[in-house]
N, CA, C and O atoms as a CHARMM CRD file, in Angstrom:
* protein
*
  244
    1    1 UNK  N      7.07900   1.64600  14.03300 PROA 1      0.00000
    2    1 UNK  CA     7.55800   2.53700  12.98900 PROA 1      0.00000
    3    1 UNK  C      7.41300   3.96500  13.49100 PROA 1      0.00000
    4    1 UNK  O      6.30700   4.50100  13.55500 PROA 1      0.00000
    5    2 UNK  N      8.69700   4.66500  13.89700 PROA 2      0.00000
    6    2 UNK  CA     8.43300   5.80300  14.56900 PROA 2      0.00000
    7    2 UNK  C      8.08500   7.12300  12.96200 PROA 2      0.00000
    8    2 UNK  O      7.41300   8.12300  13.21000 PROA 2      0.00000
    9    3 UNK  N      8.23200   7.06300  12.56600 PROA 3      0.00000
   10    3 UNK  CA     7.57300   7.78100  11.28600 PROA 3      0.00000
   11    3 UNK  C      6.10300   7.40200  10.34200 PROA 3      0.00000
   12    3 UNK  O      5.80400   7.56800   9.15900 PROA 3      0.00000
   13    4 UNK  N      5.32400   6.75900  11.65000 PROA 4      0.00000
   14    4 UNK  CA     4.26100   6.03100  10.85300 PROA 4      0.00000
   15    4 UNK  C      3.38300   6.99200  10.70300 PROA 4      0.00000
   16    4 UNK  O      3.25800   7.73200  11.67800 PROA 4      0.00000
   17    5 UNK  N      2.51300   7.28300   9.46600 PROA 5      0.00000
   18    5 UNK  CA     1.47500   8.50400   9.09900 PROA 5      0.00000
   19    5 UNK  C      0.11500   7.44200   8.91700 PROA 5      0.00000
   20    5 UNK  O      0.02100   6.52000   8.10600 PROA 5      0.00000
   21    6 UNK  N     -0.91800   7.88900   9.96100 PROA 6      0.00000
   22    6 UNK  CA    -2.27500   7.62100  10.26900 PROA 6      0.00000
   23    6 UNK  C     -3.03400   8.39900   9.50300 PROA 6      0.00000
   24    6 UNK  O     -3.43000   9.43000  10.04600 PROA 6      0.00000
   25    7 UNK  N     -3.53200   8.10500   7.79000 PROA 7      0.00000
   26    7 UNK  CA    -4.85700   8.32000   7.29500 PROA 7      0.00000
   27    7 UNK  C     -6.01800   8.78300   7.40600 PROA 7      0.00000
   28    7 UNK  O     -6.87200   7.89900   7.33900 PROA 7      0.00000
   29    8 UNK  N     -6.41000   9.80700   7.54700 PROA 8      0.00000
   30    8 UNK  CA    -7.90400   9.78800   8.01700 PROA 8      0.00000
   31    8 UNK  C     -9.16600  10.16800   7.07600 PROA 8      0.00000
   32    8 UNK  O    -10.30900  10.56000   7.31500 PROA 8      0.00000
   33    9 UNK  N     -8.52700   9.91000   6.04200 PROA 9      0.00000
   34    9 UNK  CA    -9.17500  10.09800   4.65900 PROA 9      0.00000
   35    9 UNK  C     -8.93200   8.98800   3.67300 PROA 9      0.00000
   36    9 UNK  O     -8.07100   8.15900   3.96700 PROA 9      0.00000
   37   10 UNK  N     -9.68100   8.85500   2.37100 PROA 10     0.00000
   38   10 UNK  CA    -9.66400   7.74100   1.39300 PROA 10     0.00000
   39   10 UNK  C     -8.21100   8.43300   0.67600 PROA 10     0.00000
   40   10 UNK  O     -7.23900   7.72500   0.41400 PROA 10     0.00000
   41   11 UNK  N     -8.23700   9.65100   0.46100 PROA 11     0.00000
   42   11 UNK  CA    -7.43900  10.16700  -0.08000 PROA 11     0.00000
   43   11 UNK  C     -5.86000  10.43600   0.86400 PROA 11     0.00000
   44   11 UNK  O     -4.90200  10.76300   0.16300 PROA 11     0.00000
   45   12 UNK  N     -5.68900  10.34400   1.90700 PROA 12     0.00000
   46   12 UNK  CA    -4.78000  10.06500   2.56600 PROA 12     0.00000
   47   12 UNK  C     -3.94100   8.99100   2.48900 PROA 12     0.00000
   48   12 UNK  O     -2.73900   8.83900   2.27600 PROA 12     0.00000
   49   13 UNK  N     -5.19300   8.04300   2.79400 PROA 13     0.00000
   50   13 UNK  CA    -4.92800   6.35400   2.60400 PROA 13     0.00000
   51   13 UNK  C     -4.05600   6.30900   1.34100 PROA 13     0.00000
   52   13 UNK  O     -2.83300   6.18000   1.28900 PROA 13     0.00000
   53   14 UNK  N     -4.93800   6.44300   0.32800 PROA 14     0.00000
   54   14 UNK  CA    -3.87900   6.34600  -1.04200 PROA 14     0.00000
   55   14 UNK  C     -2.53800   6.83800  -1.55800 PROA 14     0.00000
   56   14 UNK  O     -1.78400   6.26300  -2.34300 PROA 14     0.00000
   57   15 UNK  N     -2.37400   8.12700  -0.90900 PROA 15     0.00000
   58   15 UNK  CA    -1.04300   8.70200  -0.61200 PROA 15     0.00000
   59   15 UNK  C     -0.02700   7.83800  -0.07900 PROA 15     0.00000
   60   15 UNK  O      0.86400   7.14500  -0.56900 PROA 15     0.00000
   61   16 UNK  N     -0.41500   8.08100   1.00900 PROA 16     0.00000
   62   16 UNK  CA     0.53200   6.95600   2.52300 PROA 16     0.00000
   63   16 UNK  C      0.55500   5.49200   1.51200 PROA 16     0.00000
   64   16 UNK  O      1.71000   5.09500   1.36400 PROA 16     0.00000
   65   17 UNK  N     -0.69400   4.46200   0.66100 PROA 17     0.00000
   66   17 UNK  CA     0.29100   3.12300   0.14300 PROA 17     0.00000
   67   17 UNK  C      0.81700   3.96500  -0.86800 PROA 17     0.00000
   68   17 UNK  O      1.35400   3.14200  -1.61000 PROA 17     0.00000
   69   18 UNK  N      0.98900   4.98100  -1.32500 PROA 18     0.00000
   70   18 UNK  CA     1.23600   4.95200  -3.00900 PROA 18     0.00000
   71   18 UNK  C      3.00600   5.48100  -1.94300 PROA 18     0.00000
   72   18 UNK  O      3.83800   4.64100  -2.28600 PROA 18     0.00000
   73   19 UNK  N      3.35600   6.01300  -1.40100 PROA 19     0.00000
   74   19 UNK  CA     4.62600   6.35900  -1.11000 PROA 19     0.00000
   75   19 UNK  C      4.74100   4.97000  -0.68100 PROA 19     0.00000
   76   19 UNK  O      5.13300   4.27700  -1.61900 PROA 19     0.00000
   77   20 UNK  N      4.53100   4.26300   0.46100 PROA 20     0.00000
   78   20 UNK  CA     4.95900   2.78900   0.66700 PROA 20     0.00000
   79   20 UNK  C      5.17800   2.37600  -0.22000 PROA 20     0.00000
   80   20 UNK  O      6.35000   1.99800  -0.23000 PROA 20     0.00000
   81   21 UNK  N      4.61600   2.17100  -1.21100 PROA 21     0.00000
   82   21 UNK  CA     5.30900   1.16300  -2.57300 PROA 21     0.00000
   83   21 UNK  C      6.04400   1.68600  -2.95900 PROA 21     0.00000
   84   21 UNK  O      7.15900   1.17100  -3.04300 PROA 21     0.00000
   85   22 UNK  N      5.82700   2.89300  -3.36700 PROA 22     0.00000
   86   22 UNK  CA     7.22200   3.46200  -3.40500 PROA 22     0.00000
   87   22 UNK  C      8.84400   3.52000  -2.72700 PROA 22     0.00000
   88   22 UNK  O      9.93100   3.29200  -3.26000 PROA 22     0.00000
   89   23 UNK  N      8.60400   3.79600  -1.77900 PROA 23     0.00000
   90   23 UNK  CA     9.92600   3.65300  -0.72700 PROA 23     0.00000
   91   23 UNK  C     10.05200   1.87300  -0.91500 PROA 23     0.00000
   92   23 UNK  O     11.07100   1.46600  -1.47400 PROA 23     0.00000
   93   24 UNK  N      9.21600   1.04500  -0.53600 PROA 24     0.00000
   94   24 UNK  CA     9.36900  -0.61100  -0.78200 PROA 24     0.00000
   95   24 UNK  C     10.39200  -0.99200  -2.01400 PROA 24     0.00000
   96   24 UNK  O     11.39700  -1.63900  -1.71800 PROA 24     0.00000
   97   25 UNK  N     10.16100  -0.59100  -3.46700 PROA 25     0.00000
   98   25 UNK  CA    10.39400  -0.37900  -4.63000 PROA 25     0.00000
   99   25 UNK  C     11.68600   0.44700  -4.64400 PROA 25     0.00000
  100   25 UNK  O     12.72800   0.28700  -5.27900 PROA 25     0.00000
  101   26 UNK  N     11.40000   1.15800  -3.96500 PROA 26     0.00000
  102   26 UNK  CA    13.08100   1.99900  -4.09900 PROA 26     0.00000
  103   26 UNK  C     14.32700   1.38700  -3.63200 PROA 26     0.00000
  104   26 UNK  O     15.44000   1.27900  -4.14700 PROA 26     0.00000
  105   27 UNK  N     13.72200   0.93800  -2.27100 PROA 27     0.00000
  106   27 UNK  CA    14.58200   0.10900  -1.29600 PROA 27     0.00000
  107   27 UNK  C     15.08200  -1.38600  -1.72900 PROA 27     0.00000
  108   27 UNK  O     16.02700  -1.93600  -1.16400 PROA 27     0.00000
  109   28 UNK  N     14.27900  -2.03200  -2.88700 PROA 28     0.00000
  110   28 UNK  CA    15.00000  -3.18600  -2.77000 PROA 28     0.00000
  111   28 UNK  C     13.74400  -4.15100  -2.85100 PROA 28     0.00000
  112   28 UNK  O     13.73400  -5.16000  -3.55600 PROA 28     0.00000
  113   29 UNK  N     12.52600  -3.67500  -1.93700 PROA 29     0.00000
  114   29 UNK  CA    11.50000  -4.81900  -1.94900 PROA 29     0.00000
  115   29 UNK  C     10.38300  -4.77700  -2.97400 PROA 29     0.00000
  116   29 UNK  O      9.58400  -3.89100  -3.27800 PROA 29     0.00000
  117   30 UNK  N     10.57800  -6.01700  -3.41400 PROA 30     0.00000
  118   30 UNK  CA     9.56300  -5.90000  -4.45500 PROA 30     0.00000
  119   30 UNK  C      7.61900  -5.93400  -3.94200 PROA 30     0.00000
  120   30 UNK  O      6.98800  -6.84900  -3.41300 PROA 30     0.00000
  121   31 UNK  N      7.27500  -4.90000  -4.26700 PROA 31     0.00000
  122   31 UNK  CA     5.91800  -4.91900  -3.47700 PROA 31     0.00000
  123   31 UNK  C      4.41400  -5.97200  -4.05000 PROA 31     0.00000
  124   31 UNK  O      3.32900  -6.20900  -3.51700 PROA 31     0.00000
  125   32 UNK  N      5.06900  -6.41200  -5.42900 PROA 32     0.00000
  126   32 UNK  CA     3.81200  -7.03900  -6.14200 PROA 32     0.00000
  127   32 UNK  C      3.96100  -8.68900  -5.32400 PROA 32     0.00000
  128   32 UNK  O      4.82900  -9.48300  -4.96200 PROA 32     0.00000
  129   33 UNK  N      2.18100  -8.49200  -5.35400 PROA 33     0.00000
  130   33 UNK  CA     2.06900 -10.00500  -4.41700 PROA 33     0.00000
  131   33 UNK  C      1.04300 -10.06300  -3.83900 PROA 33     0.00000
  132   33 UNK  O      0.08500  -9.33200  -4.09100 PROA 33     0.00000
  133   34 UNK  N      1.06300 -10.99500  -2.91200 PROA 34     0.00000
  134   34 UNK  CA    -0.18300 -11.04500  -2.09500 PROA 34     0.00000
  135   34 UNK  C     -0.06500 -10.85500  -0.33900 PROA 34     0.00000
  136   34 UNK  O      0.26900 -11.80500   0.36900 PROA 34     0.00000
  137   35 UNK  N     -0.35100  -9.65100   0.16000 PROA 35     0.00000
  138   35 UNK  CA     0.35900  -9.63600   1.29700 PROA 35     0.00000
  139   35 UNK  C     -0.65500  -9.77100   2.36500 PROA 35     0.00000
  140   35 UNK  O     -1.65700  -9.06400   2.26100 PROA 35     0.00000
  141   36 UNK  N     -0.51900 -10.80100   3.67000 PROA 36     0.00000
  142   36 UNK  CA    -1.40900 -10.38100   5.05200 PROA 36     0.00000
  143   36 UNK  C     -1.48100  -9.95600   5.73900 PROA 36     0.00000
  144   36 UNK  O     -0.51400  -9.99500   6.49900 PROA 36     0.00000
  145   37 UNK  N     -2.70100  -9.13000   6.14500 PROA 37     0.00000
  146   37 UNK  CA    -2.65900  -7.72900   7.09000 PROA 37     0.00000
  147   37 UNK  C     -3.79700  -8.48100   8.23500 PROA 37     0.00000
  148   37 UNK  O     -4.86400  -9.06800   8.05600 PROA 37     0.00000
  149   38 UNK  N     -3.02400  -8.15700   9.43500 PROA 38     0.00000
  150   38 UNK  CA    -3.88600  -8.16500  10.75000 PROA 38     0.00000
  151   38 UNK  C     -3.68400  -7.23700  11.53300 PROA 38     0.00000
  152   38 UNK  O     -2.69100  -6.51100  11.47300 PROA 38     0.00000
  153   39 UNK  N     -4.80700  -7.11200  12.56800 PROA 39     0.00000
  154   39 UNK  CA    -4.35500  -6.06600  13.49700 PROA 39     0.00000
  155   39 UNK  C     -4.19900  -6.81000  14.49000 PROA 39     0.00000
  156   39 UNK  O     -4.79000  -7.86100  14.73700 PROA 39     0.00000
  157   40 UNK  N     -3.11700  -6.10200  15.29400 PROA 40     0.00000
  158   40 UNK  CA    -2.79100  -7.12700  16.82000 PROA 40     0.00000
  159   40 UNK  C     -3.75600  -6.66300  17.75300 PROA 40     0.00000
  160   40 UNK  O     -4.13500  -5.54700  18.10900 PROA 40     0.00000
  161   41 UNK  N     -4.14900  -8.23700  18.15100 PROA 41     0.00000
  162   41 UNK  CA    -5.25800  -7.82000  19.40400 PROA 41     0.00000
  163   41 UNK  C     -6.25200  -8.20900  19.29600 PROA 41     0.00000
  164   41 UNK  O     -7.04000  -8.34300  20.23100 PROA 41     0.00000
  165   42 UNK  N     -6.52100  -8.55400  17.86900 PROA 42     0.00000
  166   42 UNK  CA    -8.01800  -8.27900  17.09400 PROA 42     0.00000
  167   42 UNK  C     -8.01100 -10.03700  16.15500 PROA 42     0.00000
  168   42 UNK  O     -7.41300 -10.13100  15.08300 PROA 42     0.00000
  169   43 UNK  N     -8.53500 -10.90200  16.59500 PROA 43     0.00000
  170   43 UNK  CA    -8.51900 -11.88300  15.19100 PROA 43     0.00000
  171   43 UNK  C     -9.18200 -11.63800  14.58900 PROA 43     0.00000
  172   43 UNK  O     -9.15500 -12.27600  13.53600 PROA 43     0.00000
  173   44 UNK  N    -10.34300 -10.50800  14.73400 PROA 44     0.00000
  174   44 UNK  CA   -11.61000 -10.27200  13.62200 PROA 44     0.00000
  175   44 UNK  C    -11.35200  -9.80900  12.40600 PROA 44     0.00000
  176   44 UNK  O    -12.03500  -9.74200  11.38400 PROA 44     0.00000
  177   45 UNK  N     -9.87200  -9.38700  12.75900 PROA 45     0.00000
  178   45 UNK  CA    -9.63300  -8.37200  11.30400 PROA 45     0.00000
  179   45 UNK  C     -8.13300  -8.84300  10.58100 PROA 45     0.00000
  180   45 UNK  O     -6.98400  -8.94300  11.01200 PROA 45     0.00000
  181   46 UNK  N     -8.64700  -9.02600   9.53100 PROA 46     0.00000
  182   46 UNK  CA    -7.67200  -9.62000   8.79000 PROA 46     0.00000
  183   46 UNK  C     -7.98300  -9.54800   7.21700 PROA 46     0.00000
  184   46 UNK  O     -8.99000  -9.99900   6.67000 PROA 46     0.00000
  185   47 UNK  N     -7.03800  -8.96500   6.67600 PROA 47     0.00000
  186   47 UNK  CA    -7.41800  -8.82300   4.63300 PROA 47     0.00000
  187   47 UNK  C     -5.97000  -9.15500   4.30400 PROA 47     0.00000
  188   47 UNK  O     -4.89400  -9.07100   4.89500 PROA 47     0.00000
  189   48 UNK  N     -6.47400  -9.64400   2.89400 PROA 48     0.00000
  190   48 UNK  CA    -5.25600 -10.53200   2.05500 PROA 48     0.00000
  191   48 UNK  C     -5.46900  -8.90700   1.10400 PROA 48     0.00000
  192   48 UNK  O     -6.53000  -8.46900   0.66000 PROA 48     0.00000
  193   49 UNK  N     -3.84800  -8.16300   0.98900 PROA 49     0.00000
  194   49 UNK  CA    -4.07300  -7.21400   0.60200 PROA 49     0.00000
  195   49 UNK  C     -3.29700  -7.71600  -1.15900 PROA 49     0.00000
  196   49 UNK  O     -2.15200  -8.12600  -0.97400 PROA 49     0.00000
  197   50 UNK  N     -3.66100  -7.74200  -2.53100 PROA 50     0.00000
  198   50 UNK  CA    -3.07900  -7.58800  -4.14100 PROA 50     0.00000
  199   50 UNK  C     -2.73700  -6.95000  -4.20000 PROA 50     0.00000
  200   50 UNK  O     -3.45000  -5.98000  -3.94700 PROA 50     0.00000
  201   51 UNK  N     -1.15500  -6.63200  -4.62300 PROA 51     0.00000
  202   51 UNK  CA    -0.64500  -5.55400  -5.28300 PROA 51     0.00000
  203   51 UNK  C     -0.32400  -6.47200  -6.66400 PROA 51     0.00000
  204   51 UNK  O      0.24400  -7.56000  -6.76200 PROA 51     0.00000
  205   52 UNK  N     -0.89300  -5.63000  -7.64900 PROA 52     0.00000
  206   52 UNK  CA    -0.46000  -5.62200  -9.23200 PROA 52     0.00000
  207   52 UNK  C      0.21800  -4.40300  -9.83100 PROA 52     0.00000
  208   52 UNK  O     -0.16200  -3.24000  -9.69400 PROA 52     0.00000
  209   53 UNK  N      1.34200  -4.85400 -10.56000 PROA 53     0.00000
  210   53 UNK  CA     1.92500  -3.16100 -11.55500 PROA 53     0.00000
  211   53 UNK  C      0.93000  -3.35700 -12.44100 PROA 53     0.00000
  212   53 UNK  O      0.76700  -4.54300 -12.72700 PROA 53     0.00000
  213   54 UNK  N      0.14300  -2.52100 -13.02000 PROA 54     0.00000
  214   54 UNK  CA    -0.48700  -1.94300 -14.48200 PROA 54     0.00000
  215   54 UNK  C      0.24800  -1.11100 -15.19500 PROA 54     0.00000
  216   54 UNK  O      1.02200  -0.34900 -14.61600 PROA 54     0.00000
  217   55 UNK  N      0.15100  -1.11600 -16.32400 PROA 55     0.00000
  218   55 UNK  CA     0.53800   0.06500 -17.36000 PROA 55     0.00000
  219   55 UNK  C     -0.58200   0.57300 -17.66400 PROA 55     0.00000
  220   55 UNK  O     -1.58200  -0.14300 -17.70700 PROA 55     0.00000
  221   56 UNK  N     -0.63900   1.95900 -17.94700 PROA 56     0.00000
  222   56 UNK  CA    -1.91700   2.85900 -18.24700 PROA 56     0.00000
  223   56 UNK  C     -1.64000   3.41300 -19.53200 PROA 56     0.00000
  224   56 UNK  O     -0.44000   3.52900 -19.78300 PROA 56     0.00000
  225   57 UNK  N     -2.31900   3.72700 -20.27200 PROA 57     0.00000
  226   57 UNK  CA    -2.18500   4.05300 -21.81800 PROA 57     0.00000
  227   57 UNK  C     -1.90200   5.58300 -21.21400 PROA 57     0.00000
  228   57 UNK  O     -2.23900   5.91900 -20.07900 PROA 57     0.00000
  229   58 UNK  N     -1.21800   6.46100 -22.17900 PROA 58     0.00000
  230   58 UNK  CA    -0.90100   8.13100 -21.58100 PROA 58     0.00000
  231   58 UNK  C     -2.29100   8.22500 -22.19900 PROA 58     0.00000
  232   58 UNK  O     -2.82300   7.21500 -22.65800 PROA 58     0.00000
  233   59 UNK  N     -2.96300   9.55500 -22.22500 PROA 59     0.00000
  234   59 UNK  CA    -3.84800  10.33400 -22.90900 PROA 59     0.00000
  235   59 UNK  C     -3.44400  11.33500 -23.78200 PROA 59     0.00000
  236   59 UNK  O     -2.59100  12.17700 -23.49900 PROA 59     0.00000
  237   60 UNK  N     -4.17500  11.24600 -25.07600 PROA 60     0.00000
  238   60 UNK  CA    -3.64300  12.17300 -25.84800 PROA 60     0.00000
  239   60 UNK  C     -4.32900  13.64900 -25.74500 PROA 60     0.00000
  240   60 UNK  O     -4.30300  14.30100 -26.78900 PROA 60     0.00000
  241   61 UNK  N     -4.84000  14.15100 -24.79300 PROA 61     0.00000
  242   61 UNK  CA    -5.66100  15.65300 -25.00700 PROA 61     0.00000
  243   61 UNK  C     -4.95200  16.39100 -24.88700 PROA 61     0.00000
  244   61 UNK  O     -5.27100  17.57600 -24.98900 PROA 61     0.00000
């Protein structure tokens, strides 16, 4: 992925998936599910990543 953006914060991280689902969602793919992540090279590392939609109540203040 020649446009790939490397995280180096918690708050990065969340940016970078919250646009992925986004662009995923925009594009056509539906992102809710259960998806598997490995790194190549590595069998040590491997997470079953949940995506759920929630609805959030607005706030009234």
């Amino acid at each position: 992925m020649s446009d790939a953006f490397i995280p180096d914060d918690e708050t990065d991280f969340s940016e970078a998936l919250t646009e992925l689902i986004e662009r995923a969602y925009t594009n056509g793919t539906d992102p809710e599910g259960a998806w598997k992540c490995s790194i190549d090279g590595n069998g040590n590392f491997h997470w079953d990543v949940r995506i759920t939609r929630v609805q959030y109540d607005d706030d009234d203040d």
